[in-house]
N, C-alpha and C positions, 0 to 999 in steps of 0.2 A: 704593699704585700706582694711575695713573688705570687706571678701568674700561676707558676707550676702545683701549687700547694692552694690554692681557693677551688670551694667546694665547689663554685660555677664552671671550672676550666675542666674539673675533675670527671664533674657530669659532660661536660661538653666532646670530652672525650673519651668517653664507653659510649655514650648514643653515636660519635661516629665509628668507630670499630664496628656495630650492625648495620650501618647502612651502604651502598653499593658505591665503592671507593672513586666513582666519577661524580657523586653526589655530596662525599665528604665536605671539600670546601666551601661549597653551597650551603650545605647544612648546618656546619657551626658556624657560620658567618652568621645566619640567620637566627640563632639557638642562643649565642650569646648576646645580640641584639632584643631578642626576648627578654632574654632575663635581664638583662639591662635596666629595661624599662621599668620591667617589673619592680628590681630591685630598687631607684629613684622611687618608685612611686611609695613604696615601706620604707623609705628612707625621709621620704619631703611628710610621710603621715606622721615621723616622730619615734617610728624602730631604731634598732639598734642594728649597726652593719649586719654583726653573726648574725644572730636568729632572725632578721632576717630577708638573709642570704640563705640560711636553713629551710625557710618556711616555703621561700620561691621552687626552690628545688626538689623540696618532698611534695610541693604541689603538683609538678611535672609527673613524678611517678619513676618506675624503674625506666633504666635508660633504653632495657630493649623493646619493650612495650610500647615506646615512645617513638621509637627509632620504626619498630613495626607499621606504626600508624600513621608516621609521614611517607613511608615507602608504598600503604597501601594493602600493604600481607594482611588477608583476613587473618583474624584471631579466635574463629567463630567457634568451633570444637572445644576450648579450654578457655576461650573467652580472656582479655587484656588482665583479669586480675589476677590467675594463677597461671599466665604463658608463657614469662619469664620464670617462674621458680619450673613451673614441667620442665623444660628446656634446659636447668643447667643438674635438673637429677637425670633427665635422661642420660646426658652426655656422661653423666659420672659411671651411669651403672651401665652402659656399652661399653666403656673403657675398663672396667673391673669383669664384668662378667662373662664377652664373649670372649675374649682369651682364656680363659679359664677352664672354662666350658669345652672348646675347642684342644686344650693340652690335656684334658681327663680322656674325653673321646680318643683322642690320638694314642695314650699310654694304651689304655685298656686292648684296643684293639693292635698293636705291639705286642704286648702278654702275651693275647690270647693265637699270636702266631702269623700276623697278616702281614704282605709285606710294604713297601713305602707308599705303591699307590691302594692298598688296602685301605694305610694308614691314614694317606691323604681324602679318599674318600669316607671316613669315618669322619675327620675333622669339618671337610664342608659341610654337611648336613647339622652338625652340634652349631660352627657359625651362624646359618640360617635359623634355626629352631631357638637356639640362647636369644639371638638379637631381634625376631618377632616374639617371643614373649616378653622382656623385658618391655619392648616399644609397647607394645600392648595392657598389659598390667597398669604400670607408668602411666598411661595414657586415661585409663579406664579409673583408675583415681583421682585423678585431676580434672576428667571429667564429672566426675561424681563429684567433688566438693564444688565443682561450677555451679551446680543443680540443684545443690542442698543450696547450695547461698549460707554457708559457712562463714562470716564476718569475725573472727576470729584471728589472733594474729598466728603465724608457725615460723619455724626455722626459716625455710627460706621463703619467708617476705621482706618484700625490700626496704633499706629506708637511706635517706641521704649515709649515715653512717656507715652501711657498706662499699661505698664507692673509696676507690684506689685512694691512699695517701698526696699521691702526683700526680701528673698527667699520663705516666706509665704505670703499666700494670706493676701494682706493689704485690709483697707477700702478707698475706692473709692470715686470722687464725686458723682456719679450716685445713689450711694445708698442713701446718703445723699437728692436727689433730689427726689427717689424714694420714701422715706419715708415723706417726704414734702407734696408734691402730695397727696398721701394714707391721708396725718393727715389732710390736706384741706378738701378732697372728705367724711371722716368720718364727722367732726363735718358738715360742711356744711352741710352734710342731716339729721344730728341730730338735727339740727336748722329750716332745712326746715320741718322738719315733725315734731317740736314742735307748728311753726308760721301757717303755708303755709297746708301741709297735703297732699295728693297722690291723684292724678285723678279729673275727677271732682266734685269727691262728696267730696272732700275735708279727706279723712280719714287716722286718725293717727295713727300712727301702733306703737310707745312706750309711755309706761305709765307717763302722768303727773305726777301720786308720784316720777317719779324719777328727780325728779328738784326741788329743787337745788342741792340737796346734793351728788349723787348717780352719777348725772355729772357730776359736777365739780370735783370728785374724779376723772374719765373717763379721762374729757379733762385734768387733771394734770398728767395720767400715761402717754398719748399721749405725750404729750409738754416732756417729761422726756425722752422719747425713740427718740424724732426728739433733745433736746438739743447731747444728747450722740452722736448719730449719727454726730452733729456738732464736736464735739470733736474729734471724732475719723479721718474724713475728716480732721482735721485740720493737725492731729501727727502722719495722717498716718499708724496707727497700731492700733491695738485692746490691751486693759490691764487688769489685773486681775480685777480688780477697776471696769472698765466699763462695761464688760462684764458682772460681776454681777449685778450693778446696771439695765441694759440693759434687764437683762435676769429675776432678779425681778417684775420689772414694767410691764413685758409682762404676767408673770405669774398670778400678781396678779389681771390684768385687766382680762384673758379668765377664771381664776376659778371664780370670782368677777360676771363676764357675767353670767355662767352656771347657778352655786348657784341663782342667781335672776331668770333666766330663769325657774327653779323649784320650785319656790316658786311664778311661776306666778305673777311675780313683774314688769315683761316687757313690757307684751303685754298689750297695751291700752283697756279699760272696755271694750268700746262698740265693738273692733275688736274681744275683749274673747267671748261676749255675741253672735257675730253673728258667730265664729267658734262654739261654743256649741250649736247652732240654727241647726250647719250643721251637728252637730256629730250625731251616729245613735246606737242601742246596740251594734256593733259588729264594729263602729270605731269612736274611739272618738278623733277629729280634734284637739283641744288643745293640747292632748299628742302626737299625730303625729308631730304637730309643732315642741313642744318641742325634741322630740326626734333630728328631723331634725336639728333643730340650735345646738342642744348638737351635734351632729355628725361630722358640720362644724367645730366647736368653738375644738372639740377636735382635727382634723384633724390640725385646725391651730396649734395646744398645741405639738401636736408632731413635727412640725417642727420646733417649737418655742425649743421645746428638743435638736434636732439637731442643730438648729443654736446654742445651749448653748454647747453644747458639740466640735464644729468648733472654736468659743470663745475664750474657756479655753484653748483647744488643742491648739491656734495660741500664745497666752499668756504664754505659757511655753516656747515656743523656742524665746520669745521678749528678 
């Protein structure tokens, strides 16, 4: 059996990706020797290789809670049963919500007439406030299901079954579902704020010239990044093939955005008219905007870099 595709290798490499990369060789050295033993020993009782190979490995537990408790990290607050699932909804919803949080801040105070470092201290305080409440909340239900002693299974609890296809990180359903999600929640407000409009005054914040042609470009790089993503859920792995197409279609949407964004091709007449209504000598609100969304858009560009660079890098050991 190749090495790269048994569940033992699989585990033995998500518990070292947690721990401190001078410990790594030490660790799986020792991690597979474990299961080794173990595994002979279900083997000389009369098991079957799979199940188990299965049963040794869901005895271990999730990799990082494993990976926590040879390095020593208390777990004391959320305790080893729910530390790893806290830990990968944190990181989800810091990633989704203080950017977010952060470009609402930013607009509004833009509108309302501020200028860049107005804007930019509007944004620090939404960063700080988004991302102690999320940790908090986050943290304060995970603590609470510690407490109840909830033995129950949820979404994210572990089991051998989530671990990577390979020894490299594979693609997932979730991402698949994530990016589903995200391509729904985009057009759908691109379509509300073409029909419907914001608030009760009804106002549209992107430019009719850009329909037909400028969206439909849009929603076919969309539809292009959730098919691949299909794909890639399906086989499991990431390919040279995909990755480029993948890492294209994202390029060509955030430079595609920018470029329109300066050339003031975006924002709808009458929202331009009444930003330059609020602009004043010394801060002119169209360009704070624009600034702002070039900020985000590149902010996304760079991790759209790194995801391309994770890609590539997993396609070479395919």
């Amino acid at each position: 059996m190749d090495t790269q595709t048994t569940l033992a290798e699989r585990y033995v490499t998500a518990v070292a990706r947690s721990v401190p990369v001078a410990d790594r060789a030490e660790v799986s050295a020792e991690l597979r020797a474990s299961i080794a033993d173990e595994l002979d020993g279900r083997l000389a009782a009369g098991e079957e290789a799979g199940p188990a190979e299965y049963a040794v490995i869901a005895e271990l537990g999730d990799p990082i809670a494993y990976a926590a408790s040879l390095s020593g990290r208390p777990l004391v607050l959320i305790g080893p049963r729910y530390y790893a699932a806290w830990l990968r909804l944190l990181r989800l919803l810091l990633i989704i919500v203080i950017p977010a949080a952060a470009l609402i801040a930013g607009l509004i105070r833009a509108i309302g007439g501020g200028d860049v470092g107005a804007v930019i201290g509007a944004m620090i305080p939404a960063i700080i406030t988004s991302g102690v409440h999320v940790a908090f909340w986050t943290t304060l239900v995970f603590a609470a299901l510690e407490r109840v002693g909830s033995t129950g299974d949820t979404v994210l609890d572990w089991s051998p079954d989530k671990l990577p296809r390979t020894v490299i990180p594979a693609a997932r359903l979730s991402d698949l579902i994530g990016m589903a999600v995200m391509t729904v929640i985009l057009i759908g407000s691109v379509i509300w704020d073409r029909t419907i409009g914001w608030g009760d005054d009804h106002v549209h914040v992107l430019s009719p010239a850009l329909w037909p042609w400028a969206m439909t470009a849009w929603f076919a790089l969309l539809a292009v990044g959730l098919i691949v993503e299909a794909i890639v859920a399906v086989r499991g792995r990431w390919s040279a093939p995909l990755a480029a197409v993948s890492i294209t279609a994202s390029l060509v949407a955030m430079i595609g955005a920018i470029m329109l964004i300066w050339r003031r091709a975006v924002i709808a007449p009458d929202l331009m008219a009444r930003m330059q209504d609020a602009s004043t000598p010394t801060a002119d609100v169209v360009q704070i905007v624009n600034i702002s969304l070039t900020a985000v858009l590149g902010g996304i560009l760079i991790g759209l870099l790194f995801d391309a660079y994770r890609k590539l890098g997993l396609t070479r050991e395919v």
